[in-house]
C-alpha positions as CSV (number, residue, x, y, z in Angstrom):
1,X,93.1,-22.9,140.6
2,X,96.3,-20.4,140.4
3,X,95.7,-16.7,140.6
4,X,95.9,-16.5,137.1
5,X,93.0,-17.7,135.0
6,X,93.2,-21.1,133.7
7,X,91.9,-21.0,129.3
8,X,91.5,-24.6,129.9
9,X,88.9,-24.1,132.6
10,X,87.1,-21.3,130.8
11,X,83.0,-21.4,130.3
12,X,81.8,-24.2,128.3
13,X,80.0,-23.2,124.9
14,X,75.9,-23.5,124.9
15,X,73.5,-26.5,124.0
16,X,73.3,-27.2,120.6
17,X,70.1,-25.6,120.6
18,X,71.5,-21.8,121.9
19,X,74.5,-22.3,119.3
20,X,71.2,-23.0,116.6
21,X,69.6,-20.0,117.7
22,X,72.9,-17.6,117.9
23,X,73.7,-19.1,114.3
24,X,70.5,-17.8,113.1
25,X,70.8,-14.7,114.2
26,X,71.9,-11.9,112.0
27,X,75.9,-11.8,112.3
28,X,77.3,-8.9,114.1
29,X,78.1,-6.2,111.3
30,X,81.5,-5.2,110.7
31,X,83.4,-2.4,112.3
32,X,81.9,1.5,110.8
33,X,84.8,2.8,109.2
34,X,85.0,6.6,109.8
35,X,83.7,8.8,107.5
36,X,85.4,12.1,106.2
37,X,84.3,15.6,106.9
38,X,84.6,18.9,104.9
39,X,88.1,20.5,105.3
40,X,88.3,22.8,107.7
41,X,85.3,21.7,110.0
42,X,85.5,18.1,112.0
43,X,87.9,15.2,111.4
44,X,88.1,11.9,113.1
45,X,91.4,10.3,114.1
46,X,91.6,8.0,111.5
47,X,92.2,10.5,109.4
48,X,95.1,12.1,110.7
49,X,98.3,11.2,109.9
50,X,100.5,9.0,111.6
51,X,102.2,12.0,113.6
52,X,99.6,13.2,115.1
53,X,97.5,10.5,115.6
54,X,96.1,10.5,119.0
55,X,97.6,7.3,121.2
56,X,93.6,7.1,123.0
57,X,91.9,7.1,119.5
58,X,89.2,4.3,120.0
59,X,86.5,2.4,118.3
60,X,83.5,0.9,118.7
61,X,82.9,-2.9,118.1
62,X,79.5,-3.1,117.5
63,X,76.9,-5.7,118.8
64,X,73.8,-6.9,116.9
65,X,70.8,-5.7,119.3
66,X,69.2,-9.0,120.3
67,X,65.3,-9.9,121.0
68,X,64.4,-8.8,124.8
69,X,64.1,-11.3,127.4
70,X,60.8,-12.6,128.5
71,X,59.6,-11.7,132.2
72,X,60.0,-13.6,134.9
73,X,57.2,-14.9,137.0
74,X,57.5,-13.0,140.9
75,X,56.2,-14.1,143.7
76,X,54.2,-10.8,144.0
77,X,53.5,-7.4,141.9
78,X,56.3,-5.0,141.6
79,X,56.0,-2.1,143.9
80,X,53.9,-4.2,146.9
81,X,55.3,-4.3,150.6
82,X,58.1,-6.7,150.9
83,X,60.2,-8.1,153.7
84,X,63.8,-8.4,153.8
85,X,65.4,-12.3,152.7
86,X,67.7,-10.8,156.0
87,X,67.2,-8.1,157.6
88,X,70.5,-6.0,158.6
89,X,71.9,-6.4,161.8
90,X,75.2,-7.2,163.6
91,X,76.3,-9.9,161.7
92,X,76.4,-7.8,158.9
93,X,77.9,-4.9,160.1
94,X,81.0,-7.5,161.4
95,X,81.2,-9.0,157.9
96,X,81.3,-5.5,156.6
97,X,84.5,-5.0,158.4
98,X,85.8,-8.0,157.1
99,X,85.0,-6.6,153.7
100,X,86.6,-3.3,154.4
101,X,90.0,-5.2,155.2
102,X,90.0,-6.5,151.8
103,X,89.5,-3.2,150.2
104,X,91.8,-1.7,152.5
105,X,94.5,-4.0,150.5
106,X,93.2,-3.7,147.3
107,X,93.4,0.0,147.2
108,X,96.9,-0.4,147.6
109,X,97.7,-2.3,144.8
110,X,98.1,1.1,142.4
111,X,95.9,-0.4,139.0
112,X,96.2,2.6,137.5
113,X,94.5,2.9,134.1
114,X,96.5,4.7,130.9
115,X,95.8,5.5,127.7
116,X,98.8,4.3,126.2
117,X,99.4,0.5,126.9
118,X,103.3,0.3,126.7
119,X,102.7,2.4,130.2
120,X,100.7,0.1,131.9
121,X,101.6,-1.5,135.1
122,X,100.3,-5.2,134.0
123,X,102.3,-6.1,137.2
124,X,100.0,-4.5,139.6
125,X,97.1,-6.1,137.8
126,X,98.8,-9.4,138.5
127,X,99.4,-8.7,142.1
128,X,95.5,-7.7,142.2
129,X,94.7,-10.9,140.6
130,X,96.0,-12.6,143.0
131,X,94.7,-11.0,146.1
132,X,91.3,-11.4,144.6
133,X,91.9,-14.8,144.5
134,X,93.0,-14.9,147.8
135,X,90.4,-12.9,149.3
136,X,87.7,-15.3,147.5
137,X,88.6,-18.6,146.5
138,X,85.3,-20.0,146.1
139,X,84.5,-17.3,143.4
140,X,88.1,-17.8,142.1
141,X,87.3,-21.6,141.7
142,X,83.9,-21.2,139.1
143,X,84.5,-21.4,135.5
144,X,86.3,-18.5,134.4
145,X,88.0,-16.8,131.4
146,X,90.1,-13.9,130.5
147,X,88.2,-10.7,129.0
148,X,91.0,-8.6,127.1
149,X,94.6,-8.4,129.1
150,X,93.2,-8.3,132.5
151,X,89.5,-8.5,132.7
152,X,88.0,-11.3,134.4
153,X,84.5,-13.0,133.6
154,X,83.0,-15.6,135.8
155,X,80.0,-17.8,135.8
156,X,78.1,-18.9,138.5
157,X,75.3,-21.7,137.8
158,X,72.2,-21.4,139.2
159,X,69.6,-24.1,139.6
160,X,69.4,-27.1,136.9
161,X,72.0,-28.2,134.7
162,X,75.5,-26.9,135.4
163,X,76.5,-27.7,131.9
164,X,73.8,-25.6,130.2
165,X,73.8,-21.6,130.1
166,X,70.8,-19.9,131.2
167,X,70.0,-17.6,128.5
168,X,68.4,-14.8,130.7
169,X,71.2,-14.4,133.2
170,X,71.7,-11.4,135.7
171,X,74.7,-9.9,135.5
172,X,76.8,-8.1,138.1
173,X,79.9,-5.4,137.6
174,X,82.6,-3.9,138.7
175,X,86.4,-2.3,137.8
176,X,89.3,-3.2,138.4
177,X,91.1,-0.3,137.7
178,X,91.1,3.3,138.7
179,X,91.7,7.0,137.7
180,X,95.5,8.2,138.1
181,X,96.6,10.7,140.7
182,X,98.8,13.4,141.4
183,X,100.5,12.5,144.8
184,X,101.5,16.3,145.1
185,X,97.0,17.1,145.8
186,X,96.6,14.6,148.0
187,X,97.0,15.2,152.1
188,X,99.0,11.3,151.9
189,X,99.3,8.4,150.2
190,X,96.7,8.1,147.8
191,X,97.1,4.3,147.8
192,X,97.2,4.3,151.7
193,X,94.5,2.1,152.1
194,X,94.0,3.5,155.6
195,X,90.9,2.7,157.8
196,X,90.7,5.5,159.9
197,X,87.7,6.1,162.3
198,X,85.6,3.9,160.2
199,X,86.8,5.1,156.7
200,X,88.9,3.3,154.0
201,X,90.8,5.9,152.3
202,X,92.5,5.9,149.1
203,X,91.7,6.2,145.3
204,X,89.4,3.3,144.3
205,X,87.3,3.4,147.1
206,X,84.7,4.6,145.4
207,X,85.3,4.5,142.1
208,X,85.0,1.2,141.8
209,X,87.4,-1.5,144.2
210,X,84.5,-0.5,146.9
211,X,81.7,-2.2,144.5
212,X,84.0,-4.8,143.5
213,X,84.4,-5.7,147.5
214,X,81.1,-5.6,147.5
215,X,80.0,-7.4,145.1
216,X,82.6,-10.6,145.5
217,X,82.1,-10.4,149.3
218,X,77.9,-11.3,149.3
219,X,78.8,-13.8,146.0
220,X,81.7,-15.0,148.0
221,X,79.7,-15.9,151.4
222,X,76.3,-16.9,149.7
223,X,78.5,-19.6,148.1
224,X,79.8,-20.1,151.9
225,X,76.2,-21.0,152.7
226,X,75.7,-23.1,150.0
227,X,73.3,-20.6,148.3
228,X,72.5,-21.5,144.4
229,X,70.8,-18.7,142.6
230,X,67.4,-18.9,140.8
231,X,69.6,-18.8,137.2
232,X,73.2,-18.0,136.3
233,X,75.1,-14.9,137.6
234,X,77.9,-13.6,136.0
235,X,80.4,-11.4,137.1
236,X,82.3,-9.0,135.0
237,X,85.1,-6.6,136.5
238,X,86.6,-4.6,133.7
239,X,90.5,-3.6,133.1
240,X,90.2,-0.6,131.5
241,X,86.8,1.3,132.1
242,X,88.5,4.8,132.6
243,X,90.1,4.5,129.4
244,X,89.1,2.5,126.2
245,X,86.6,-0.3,127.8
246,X,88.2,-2.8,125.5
247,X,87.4,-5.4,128.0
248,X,83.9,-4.9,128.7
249,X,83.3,-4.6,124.9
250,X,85.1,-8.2,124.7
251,X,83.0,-9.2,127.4
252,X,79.9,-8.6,125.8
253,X,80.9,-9.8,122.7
254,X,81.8,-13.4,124.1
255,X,78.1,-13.0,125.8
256,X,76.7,-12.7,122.5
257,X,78.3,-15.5,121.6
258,X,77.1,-17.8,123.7
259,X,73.2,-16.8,123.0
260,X,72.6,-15.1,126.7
261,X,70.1,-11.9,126.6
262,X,70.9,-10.9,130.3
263,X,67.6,-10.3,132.3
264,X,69.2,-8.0,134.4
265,X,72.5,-6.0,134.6
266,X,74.0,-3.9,137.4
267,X,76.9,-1.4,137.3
268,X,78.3,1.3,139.0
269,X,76.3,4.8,138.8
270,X,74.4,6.5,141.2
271,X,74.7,6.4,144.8
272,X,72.2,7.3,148.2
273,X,72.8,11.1,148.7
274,X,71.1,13.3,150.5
275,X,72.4,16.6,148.7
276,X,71.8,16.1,144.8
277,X,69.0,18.4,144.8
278,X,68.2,21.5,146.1
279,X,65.5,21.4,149.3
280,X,66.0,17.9,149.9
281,X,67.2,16.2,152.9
282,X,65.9,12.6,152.6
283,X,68.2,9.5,151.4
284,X,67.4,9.5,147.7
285,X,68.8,6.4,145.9
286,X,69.4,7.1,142.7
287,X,69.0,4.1,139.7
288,X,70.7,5.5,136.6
289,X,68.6,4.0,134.2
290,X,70.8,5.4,131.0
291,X,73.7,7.6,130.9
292,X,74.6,10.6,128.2
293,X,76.6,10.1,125.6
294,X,80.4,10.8,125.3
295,X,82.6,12.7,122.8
296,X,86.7,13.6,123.3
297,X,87.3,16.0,121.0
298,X,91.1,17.3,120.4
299,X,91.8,20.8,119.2
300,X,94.5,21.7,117.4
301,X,95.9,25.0,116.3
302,X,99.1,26.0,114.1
303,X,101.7,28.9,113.2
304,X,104.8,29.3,111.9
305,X,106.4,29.5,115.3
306,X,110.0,30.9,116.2
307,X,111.3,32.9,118.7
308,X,108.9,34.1,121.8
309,X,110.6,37.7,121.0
310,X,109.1,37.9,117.7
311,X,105.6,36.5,118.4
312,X,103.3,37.1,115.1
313,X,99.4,38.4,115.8
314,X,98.0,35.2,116.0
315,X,100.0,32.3,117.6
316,X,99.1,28.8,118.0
317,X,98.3,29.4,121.4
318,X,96.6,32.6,121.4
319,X,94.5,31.4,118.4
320,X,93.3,28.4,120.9
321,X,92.4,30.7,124.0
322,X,90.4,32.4,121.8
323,X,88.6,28.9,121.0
324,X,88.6,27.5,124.4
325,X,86.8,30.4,126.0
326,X,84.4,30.6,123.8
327,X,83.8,26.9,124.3
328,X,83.8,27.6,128.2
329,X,81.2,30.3,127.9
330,X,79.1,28.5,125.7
331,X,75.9,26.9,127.6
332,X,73.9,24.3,125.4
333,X,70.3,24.2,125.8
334,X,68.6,23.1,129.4
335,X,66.3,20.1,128.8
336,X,64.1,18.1,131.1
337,X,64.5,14.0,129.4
338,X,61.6,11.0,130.7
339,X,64.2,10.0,133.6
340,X,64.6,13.5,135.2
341,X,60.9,14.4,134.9
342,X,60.4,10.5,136.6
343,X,63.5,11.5,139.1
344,X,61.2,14.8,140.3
345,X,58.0,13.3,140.6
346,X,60.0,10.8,143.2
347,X,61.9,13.5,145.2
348,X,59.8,16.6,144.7
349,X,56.9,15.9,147.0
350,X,59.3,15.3,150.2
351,X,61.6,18.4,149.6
352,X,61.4,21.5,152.3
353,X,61.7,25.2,152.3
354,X,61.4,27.5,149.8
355,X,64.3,25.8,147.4
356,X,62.1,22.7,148.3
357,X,59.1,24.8,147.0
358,X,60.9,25.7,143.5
359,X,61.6,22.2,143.5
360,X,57.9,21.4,143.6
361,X,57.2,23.6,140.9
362,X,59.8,22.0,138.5
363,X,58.4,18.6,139.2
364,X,54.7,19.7,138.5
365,X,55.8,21.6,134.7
366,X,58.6,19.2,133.8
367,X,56.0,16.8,131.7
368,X,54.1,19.9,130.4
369,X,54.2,23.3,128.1
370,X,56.1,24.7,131.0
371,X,58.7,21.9,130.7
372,X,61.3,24.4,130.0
373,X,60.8,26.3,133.6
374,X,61.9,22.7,134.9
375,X,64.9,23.3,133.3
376,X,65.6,26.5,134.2
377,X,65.3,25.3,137.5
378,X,67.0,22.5,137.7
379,X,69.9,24.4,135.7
380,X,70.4,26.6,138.7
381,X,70.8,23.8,141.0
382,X,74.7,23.9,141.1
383,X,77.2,21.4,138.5
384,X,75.3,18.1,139.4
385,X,72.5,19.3,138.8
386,X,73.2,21.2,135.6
387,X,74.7,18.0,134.3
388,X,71.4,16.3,134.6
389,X,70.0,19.2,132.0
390,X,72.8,20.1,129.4
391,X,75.2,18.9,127.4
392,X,78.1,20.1,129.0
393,X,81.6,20.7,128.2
394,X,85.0,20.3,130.4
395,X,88.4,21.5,129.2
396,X,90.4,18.9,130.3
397,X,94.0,18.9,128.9
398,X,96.1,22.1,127.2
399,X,99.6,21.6,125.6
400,X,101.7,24.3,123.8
401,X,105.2,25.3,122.9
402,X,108.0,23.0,124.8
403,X,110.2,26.1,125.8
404,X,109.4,29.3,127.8
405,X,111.1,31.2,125.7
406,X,110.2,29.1,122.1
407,X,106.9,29.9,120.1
408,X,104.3,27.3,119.9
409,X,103.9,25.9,116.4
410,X,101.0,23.4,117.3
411,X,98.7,23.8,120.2
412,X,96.6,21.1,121.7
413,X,93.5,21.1,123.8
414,X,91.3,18.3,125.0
415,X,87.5,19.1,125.4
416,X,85.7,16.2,127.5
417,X,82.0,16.2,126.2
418,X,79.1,14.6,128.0
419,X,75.9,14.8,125.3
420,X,72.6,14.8,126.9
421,X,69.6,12.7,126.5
422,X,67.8,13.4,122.8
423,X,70.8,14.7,121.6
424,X,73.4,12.9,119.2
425,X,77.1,13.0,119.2
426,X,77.0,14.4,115.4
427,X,74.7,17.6,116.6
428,X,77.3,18.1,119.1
429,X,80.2,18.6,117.3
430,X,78.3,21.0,114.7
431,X,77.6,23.2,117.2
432,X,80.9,23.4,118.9
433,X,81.9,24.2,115.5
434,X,79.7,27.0,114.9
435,X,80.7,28.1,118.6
436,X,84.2,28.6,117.9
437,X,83.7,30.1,114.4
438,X,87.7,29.9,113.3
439,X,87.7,27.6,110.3
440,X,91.9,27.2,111.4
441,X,90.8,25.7,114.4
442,X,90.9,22.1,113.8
443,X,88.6,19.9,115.5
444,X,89.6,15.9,116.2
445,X,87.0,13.5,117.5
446,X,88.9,10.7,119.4
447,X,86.3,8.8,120.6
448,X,82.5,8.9,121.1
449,X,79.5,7.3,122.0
450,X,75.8,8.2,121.5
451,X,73.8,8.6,124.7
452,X,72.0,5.2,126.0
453,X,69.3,3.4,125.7
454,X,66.6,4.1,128.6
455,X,66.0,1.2,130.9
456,X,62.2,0.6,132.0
457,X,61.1,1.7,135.3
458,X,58.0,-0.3,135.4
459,X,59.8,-3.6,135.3
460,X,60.5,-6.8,137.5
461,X,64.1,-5.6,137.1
462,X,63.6,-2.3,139.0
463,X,61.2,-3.1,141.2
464,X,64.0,-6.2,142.5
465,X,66.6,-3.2,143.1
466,X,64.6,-0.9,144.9
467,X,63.6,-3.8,147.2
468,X,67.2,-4.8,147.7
469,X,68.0,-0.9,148.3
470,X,65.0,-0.6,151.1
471,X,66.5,-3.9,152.7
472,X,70.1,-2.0,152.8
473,X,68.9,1.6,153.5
474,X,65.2,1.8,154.7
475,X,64.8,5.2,154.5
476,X,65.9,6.0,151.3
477,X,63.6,7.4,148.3
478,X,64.2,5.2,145.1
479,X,64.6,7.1,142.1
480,X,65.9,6.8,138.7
481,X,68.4,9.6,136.8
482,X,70.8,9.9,134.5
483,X,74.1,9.2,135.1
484,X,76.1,12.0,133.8
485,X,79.6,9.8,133.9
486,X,80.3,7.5,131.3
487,X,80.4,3.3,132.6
488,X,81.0,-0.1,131.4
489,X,77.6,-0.4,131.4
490,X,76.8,1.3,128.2
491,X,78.4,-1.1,126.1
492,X,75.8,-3.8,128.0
493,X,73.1,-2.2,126.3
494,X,72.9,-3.6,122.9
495,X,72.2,-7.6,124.3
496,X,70.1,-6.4,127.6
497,X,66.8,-4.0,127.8
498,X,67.5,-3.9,131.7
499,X,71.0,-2.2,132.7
500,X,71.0,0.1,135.7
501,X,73.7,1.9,137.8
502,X,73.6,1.6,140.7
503,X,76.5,2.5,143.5
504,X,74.9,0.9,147.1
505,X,77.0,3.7,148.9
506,X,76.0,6.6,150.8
507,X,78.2,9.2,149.2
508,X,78.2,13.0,149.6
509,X,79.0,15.9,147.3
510,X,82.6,16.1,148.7
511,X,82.8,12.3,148.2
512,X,81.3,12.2,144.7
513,X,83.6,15.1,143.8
514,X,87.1,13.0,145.0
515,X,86.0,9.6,142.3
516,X,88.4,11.6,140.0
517,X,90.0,14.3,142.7
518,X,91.0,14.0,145.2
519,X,90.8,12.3,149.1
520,X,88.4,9.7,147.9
521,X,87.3,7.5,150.9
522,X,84.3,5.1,151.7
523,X,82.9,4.7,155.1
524,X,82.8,1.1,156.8
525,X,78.8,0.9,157.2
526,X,78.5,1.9,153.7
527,X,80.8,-0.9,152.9
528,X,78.5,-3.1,155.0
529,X,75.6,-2.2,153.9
530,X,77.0,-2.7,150.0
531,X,77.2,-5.9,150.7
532,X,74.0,-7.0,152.1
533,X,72.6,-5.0,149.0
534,X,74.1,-7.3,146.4
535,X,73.1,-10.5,148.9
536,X,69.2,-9.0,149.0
537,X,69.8,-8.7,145.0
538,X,71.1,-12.5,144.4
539,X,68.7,-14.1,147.0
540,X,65.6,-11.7,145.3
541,X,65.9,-13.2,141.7
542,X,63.1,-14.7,140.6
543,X,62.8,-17.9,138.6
């Protein structure tokens, strides 16, 4: 098969039973249509005029929630001892440097995500095409199909009938593409690639060509072997997760389609760290078992403007600081949600010195009257761990007059909104509004997305990843948490009960702070030991 997907060799459609059962089910509703707000307080982008319409505005493309999927029968209770399918060791270390090669050219290929398309670099996305299907021909050669421009879904039979789709699959993920970057920050390229004293650096490593590497490297030698899997697997590796997620949403849609309900789903996320939290010194993996919700909010200010010699009281701009720092002094309310009180009662009993001792106290009030002390707490703990209690609120992009010398007559600024666990989206944005309290401050929502759907800890599902975590990094603590960034993954939610995040990299606050900064770089073992996770993952599935 040519590096570019084939339509005539894309998945087959069901059994006529599945398409019986996906007829009967209730068709997906149509798209919401946005709904107008009082003048003067919120208004979506569809409501602007064609001028100032935002170029990023997005959404949704809703998915009927489907029944869950029935267990699966294992071999032995979740949580009992288990032993590795293959325990690490040399040769996986060697294959890991293998692996590292083929990030090391990936990273260079410069996939850079942008909001507007007519800037996209669908060339580089060809070129990356095609080294993926250099790199892993026999994963390029299973039945295939396009997911929006340059998302790519694959399906790998497991056991039985090739020709019939197994309708609790597991699902694995990744993206293609990554954040853009300002060559002026970085210390070289940023698309260098380099493996220096065991490091791949470059953007993407992390965020996310290291956990597609990983991923199509264990697929790509368990088909080697001639490994089948217990049911199907498909892989998903998006086009456009740090901008609109049009492909994952298309992905899921064609899912839904074809009457799947995936048993299991696994994205990026969390990662093994052993500085998240304060007192703590062990490995802690962390699951993200939802993630909070998302809102990108414009705000806009007007004046008259002129010349910068004859500035009136109130400018455009002036008018916006005043709203912006507001904004940025503005702290929502701390709160402790099921994952983070779960996340405590993991970590808190191993954590050391008197942080470790606060951290100990958190963990025994966070599921009682005290619950609020855990969140005063936690709060303290630095941005990460602030994240994990608060809504929280970034000013991400300012724009004002054109000249130096020339008055502003609109100002723009771009508020990047994360919306904790038990809030909503709409709660949100009234109280931003109440914060700023200037009724000529205009207040955009581009896009949003309600917090997720918590995935069960007690489940088949989790208990398979922390096994396959333990085979890859013995020593770490397995925990779930919220992921504070927004994923593909969310839009996975509404046709599987069972999506986690899950990064199988050690990563450190310096490296967790460079998946949007800068010097982002992933270290060889962690590459290695990626790898083997995903292998312990696919050989674990149950029947």
């Amino acid at each position: 098969m040519s590096a570019d997907i084939d339509p005539t060799e894309a998945i087959p459609q069901v059994t006529a039973e599945l398409i019986a059962k996906a007829a009967a089910r209730q068709a997906p509703p149509p798209e919401r249509e946005a709904t107008s707000a009082p003048a003067g307080t919120v208004r979506t982008a569809p409501e602007r005029s064609a001028a100032r319409k935002a170029p990023d505005a997005r959404q949704e493309q809703p998915v009927t929630e489907q029944p869950a999927a029935p267990d699966a029968v294992l071999s032995k209770r979740p949580g009992s001892p288990f032993v590795p399918s293959e325990p690490y060791g040399d040769r996986h270390t060697s294959a890991g440097h293998i692996a590292a090669g083929h990030l090391s050219s990936l990273v260079q290929i410069p996939t850079v995500s942008v909001w507007d398309p007519q800037y996209l670099d669908h060339e580089s996305f060809a070129r990356h095409r095609a080294a993926l299907a250099t790199f892993y021909p026999r994963v390029h050669a299973l039945q295939s199909e396009p997911a929006g421009d340059h998302g790519l879904l694959y399906r790998w039979p497991g056991k039985g009938r090739q020709d019939v789709l197994h309708p609790y699959p597991v699902v694995l993920m990744a993206h293609q593409d990554v954040a853009p970057v300002r060559a002026v920050d970085w210390s070289g390229n940023p698309f260098s690639g380099e493996i220096r004293d065991g490091v791949v650096h470059g953007r993407g490593t992390l965020d996310d060509k290291g956990g597609l590497v990983a991923v199509l490297d264990a697929v790509e030698t368990l088909l080697t072997e001639g490994f089948v899997p217990e049911r199907d697997i498909w892989l998903f590796f998006g086009a456009d997760e740090e901008t609109v997620g049009e492909s994952a949403q298309i992905a899921v849609r064609r899912l839904y389609e074809l009457g799947v309900r995936p048993w299991l789903v696994i994205d990026e996320g969390g990662s093994v760290a052993t500085d998240v939290l304060p007192g703590v010194d062990r490995q802690t993996a962390l699951v993200g078992v939802a993630e909070k919700g998302l809102v990108g909010i414009n705000l806009y200010t007007t004046d008259v403007g002129g010349h910068a010699a004859t500035p009136g009281r109130w400018t455009a701009t002036t008018r916006l600081a005043r709203a912006v720092t507001r904004v940025g002094r503005h702290r929502f309310a701390a709160r402790v949600d099921a994952p983070t009180v779960e996340m405590l009662g993991k970590v808190a009993p191993g954590a050391s010195g008197l942080k470790g001792a606060t951290l100990r106290l958190a963990a025994r009030t966070a599921a009682g009257p005290l619950r609020k002390l855990a969140a005063w707490v936690l709060a303290g703990g630095g941005p990460e761990a602030v994240a994990t209690v608060r809504t929280t609120v970034a000013v991400t992009e300012l724009e004002g007059s054109p000249g130096a010398s020339t008055a502003a007559t609109t100002a723009r600024a771009r508020l990047d909104v994360r919306v904790a666990l038990g809030d909503t989206v709409d709660r949100t944005v009234a109280r931003l509004r109440r914060v700023i309290r200037d009724k000529r401050v205009e207040i955009e929502v581009v896009e949003s997305s309600e917090p997720s759907e918590v995935s069960p800890t007690d489940s088949q599902q989790f208990a398979l990843l922390s096994e396959s975590i333990g085979a890859a990094y013995p020593d770490a603590v397995v925990a779930p948490y919220v992921t504070v960034a927004a994923t593909d993954a969310r839009r996975f939610t509404p046709i599987s009960d069972h999506v986690f995040r899950f990064s199988p990299f050690v990563m450190t606050r310096e490296q967790r702070q460079s998946t949007h900064g800068t010097g982002e770089h992933l270290t060889v073992d962690s590459l290695s030991r990626g790898v083997h996770f995903y292998r312990e993952v696919l050989r674990k599935i149950p029947a």
